[in-house]
N, CA and C atoms as a LAMMPS dump frame, in Angstrom:
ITEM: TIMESTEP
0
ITEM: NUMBER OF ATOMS
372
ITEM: BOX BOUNDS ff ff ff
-5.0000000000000000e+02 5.0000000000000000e+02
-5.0000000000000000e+02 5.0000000000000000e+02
-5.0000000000000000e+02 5.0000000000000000e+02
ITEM: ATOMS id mol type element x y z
1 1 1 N 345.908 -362.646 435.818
2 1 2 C 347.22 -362.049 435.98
3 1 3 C 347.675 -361.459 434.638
4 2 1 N 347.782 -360.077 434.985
5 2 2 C 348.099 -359.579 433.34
6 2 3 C 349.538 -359.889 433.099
7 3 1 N 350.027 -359.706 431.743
8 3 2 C 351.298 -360.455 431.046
9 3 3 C 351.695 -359.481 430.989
10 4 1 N 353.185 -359.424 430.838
11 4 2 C 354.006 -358.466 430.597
12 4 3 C 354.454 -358.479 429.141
13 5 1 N 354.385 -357.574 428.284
14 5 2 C 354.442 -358.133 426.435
15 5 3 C 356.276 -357.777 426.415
16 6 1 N 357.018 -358.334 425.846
17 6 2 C 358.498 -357.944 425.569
18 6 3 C 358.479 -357.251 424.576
19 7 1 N 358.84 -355.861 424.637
20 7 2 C 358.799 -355.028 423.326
21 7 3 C 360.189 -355.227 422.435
22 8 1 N 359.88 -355.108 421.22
23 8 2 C 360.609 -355.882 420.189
24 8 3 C 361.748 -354.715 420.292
25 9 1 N 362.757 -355.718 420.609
26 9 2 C 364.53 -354.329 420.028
27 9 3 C 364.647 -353.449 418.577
28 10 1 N 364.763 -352.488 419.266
29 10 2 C 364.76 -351.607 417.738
30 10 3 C 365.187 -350.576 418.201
31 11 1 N 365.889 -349.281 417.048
32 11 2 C 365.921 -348.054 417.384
33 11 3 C 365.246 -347.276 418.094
34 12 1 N 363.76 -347.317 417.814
35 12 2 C 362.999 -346.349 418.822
36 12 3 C 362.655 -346.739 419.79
37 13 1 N 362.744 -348.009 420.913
38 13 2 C 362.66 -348.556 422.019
39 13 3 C 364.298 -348.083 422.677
40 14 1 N 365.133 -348.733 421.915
41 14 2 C 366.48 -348.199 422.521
42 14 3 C 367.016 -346.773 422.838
43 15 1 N 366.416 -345.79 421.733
44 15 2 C 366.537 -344.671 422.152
45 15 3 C 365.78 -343.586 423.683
46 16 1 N 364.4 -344.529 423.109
47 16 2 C 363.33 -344.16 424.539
48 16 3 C 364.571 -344.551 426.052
49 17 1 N 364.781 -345.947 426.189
50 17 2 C 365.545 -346.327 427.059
51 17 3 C 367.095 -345.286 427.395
52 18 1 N 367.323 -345.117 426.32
53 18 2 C 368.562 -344.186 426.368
54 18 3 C 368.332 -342.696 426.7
55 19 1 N 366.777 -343.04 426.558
56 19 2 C 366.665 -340.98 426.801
57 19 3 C 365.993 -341.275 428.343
58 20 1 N 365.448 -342.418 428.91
59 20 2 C 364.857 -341.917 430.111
60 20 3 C 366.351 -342.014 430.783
61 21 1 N 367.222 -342.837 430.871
62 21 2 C 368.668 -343.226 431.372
63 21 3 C 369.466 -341.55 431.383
64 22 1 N 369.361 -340.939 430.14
65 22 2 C 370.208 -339.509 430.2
66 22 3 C 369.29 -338.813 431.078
67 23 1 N 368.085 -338.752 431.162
68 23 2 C 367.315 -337.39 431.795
69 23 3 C 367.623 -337.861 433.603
70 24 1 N 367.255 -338.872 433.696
71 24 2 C 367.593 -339.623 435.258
72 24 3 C 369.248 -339.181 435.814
73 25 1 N 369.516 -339.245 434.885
74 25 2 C 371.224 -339.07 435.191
75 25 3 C 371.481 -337.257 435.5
76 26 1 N 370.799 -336.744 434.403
77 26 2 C 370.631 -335.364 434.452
78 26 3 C 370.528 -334.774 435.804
79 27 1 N 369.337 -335.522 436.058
80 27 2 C 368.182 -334.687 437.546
81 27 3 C 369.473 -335.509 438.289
82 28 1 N 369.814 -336.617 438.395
83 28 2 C 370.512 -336.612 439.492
84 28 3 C 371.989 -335.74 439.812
85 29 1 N 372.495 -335.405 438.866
86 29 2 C 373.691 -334.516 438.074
87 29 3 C 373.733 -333.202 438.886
88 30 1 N 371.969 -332.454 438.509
89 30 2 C 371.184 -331.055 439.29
90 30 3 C 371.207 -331.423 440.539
91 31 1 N 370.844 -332.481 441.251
92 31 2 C 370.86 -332.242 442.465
93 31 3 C 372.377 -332.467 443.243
94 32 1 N 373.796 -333.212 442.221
95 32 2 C 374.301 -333.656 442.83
96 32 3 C 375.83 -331.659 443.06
97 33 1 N 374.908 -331.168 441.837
98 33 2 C 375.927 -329.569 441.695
99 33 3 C 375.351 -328.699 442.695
100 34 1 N 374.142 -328.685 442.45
101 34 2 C 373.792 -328.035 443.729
102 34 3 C 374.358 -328.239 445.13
103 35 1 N 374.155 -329.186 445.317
104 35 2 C 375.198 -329.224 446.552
105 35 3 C 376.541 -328.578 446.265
106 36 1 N 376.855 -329.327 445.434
107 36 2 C 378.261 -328.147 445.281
108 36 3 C 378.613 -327.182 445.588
109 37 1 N 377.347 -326.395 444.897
110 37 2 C 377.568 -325.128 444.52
111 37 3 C 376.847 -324.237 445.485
112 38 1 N 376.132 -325.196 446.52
113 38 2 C 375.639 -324.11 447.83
114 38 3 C 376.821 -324.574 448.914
115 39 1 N 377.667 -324.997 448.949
116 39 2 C 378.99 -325.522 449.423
117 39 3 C 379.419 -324.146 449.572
118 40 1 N 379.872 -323.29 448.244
119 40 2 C 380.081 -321.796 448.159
120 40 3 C 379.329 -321.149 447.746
121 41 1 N 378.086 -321.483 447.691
122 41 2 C 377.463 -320.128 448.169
123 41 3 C 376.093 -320.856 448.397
124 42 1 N 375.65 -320.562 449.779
125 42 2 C 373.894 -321.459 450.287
126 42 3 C 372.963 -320.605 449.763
127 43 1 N 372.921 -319.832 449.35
128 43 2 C 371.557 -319.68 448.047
129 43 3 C 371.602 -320.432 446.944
130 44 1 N 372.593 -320.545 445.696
131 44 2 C 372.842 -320.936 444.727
132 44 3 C 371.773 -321.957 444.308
133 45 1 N 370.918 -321.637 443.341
134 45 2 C 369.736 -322.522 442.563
135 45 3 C 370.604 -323.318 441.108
136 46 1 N 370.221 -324.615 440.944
137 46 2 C 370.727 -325.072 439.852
138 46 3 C 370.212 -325.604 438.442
139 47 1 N 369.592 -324.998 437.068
140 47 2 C 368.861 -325.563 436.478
141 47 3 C 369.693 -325.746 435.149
142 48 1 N 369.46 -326.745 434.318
143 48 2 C 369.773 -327.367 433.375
144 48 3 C 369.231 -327.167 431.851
145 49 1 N 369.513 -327.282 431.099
146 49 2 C 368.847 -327.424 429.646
147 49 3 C 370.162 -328.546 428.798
148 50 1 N 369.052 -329.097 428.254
149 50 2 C 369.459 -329.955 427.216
150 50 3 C 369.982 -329.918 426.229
151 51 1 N 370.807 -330.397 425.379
152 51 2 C 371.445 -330.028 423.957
153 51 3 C 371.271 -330.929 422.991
154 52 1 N 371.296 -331.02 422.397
155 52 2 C 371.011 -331.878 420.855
156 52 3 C 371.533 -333.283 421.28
157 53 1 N 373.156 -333.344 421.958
158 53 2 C 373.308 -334.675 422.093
159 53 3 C 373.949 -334.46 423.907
160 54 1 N 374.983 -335.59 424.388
161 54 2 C 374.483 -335.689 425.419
162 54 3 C 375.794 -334.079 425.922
163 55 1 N 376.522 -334.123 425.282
164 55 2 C 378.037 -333.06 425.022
165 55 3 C 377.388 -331.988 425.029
166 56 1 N 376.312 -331.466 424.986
167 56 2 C 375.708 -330.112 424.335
168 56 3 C 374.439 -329.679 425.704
169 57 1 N 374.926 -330.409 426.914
170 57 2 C 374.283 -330.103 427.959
171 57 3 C 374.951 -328.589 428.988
172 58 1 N 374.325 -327.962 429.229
173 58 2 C 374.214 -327.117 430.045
174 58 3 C 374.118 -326.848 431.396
175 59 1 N 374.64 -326.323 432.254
176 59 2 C 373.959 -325.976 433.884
177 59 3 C 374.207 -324.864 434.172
178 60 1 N 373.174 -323.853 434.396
179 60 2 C 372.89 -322.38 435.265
180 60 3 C 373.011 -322.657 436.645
181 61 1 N 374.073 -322.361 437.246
182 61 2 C 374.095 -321.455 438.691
183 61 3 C 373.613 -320.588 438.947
184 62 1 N 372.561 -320.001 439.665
185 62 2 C 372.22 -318.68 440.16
186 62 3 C 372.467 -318.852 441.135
187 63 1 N 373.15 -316.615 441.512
188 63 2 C 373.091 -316.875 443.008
189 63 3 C 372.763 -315.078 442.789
190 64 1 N 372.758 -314.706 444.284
191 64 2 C 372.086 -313.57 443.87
192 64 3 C 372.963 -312.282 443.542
193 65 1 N 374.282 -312.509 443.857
194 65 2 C 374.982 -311.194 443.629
195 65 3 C 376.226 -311.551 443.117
196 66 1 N 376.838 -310.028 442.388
197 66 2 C 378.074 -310.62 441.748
198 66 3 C 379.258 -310.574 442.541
199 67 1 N 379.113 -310.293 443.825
200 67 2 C 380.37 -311.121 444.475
201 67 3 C 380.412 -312.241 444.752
202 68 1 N 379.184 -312.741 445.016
203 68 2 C 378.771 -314.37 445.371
204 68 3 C 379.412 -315.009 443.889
205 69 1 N 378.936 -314.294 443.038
206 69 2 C 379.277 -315.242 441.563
207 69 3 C 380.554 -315.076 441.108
208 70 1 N 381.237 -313.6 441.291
209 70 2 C 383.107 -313.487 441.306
210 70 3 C 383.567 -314.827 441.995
211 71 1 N 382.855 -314.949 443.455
212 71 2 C 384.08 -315.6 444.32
213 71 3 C 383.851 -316.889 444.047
214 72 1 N 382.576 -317.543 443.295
215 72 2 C 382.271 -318.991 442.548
216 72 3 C 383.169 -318.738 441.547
217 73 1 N 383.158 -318.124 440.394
218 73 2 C 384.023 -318.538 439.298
219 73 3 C 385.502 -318.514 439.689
220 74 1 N 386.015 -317.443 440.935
221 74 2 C 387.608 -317.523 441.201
222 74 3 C 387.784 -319.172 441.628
223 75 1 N 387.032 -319.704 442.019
224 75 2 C 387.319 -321.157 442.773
225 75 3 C 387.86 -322.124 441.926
226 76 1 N 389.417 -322.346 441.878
227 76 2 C 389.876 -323.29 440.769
228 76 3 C 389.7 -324.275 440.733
229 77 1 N 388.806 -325.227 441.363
230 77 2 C 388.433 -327.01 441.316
231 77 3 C 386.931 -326.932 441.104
232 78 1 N 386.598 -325.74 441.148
233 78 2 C 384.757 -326.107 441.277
234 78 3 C 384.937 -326.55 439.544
235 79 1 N 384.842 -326.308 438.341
236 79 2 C 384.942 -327.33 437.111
237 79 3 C 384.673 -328.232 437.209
238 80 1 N 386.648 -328.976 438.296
239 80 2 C 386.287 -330.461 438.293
240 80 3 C 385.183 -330.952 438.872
241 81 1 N 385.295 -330.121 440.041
242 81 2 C 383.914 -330.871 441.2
243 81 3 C 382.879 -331.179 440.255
244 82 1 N 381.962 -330 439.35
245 82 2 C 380.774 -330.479 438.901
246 82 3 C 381.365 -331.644 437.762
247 83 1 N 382.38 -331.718 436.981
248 83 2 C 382.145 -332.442 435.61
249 83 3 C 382.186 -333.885 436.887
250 84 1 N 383.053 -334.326 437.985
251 84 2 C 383.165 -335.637 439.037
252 84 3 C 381.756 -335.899 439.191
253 85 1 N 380.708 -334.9 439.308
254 85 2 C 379.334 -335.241 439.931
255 85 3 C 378.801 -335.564 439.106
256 86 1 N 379.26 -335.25 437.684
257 86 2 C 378.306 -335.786 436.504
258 86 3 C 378.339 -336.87 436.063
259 87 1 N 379.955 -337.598 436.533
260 87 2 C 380.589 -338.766 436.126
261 87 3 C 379.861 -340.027 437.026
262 88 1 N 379.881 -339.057 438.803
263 88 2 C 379.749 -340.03 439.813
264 88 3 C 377.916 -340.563 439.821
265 89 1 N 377.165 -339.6 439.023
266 89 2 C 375.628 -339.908 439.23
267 89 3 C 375.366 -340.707 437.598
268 90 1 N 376.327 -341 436.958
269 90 2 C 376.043 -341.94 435.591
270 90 3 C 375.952 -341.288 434.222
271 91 1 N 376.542 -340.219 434.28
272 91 2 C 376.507 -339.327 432.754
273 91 3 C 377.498 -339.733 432.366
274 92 1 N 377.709 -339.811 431.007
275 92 2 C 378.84 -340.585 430.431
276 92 3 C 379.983 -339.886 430.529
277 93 1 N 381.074 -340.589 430.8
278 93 2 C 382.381 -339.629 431.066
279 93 3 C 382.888 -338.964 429.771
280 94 1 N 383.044 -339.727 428.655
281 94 2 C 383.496 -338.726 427.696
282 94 3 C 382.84 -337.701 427.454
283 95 1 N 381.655 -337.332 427.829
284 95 2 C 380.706 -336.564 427.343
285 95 3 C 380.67 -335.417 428.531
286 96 1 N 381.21 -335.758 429.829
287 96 2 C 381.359 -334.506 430.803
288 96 3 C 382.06 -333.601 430.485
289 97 1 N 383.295 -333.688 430.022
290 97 2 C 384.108 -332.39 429.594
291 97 3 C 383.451 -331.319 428.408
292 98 1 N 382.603 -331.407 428.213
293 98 2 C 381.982 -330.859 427.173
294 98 3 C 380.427 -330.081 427.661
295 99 1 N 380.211 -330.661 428.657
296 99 2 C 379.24 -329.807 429.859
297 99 3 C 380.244 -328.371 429.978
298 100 1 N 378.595 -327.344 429.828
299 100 2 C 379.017 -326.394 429.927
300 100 3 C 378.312 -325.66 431.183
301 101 1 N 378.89 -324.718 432.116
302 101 2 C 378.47 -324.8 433.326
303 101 3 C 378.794 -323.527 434.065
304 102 1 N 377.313 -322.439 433.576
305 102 2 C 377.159 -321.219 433.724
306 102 3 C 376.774 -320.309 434.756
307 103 1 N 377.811 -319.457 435.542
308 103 2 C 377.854 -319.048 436.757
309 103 3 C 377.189 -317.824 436.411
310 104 1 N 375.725 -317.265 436.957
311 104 2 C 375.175 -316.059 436.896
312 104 3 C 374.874 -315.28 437.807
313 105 1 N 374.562 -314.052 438.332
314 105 2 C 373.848 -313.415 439.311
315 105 3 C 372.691 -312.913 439.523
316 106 1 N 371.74 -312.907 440.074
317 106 2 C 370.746 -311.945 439.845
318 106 3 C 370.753 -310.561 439.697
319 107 1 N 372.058 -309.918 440.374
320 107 2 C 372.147 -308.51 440.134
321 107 3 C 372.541 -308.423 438.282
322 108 1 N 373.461 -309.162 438.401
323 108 2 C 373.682 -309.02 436.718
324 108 3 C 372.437 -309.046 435.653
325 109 1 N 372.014 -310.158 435.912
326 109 2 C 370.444 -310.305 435.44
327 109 3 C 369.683 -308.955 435.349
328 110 1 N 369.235 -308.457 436.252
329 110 2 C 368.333 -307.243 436.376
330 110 3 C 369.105 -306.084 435.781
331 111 1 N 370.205 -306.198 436.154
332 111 2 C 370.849 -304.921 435.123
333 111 3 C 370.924 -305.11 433.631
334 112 1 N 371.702 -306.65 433.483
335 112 2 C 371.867 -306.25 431.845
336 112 3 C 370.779 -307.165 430.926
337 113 1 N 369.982 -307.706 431.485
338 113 2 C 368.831 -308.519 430.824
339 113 3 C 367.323 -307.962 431.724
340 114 1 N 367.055 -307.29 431.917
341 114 2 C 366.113 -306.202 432.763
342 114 3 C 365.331 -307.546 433.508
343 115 1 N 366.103 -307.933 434.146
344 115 2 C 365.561 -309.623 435.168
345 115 3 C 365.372 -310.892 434.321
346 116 1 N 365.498 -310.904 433.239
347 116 2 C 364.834 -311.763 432.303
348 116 3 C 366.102 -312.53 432.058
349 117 1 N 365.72 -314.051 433.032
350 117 2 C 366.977 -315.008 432.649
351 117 3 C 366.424 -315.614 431.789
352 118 1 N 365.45 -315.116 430.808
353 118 2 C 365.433 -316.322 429.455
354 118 3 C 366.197 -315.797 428.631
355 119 1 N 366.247 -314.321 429.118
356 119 2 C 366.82 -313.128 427.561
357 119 3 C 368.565 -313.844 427.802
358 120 1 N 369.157 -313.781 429.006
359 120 2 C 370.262 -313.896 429.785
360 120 3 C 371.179 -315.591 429.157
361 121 1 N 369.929 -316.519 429.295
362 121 2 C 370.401 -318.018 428.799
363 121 3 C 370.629 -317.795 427.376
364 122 1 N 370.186 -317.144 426.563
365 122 2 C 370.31 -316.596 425.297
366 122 3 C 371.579 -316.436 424.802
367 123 1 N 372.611 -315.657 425.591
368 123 2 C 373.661 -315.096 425.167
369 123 3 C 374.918 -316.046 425.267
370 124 1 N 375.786 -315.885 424.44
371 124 2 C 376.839 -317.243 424.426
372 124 3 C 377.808 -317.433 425.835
């Protein structure tokens, strides 16, 4: 019967633990906006990038056109809704208001980044 070894407490065990805990929270975060955000509008794709700390996180909405994405950003609670989903799937609450949470189109895309949403995530 193999043993289970107790790895010794330290910074770089605690941080490992603290980073699989943020990324878990993350993916659940993506799946919990998406819903959201195909709520108003059922195409809407949702992907994420990371920031230095947990405040410096990101989320891309795509959807494919810019009325779909006008009539997402006119929506005055969608904010709260996603920063609630970030709170309700285990991301730290002080650290939700500081999620930043980017409504795009594909038409916009192809026009002013010639399709290229890497060129597009680029811009402030």
């Amino acid at each position: 019967m193999a043993m289970l070894r107790r790895l010794p407490r330290g910074r770089n065990h605690g941080s490992v633990l603290t980073s699989l805990k943020f990324w878990l929270a993350v993916r659940r975060a993506k799946r919990e906006i998406e819903a959201i955000a195909r709520h108003h509008c059922p195409n809407a794709e949702v992907s994420s990038r990371r920031g230095a700390t947990a405040k410096h996180l990101s989320f891309r909405i795509a959807v494919n056109t810019d009325k779909e994405r006008d009539c997402m950003r006119a929506e005055p609670n969608l904010y709260q809704q996603f920063c609630n989903a970030l709170v309700r799937v285990g991301y730290p609450s002080e650290a939700a208001p500081g999620v930043r949470f980017r409504i795009e189109s594909q038409e916009t895309v192809d026009r002013d980044y010639g399709g290229s949403w890497q060129e597009e995530s680029q811009m402030p």
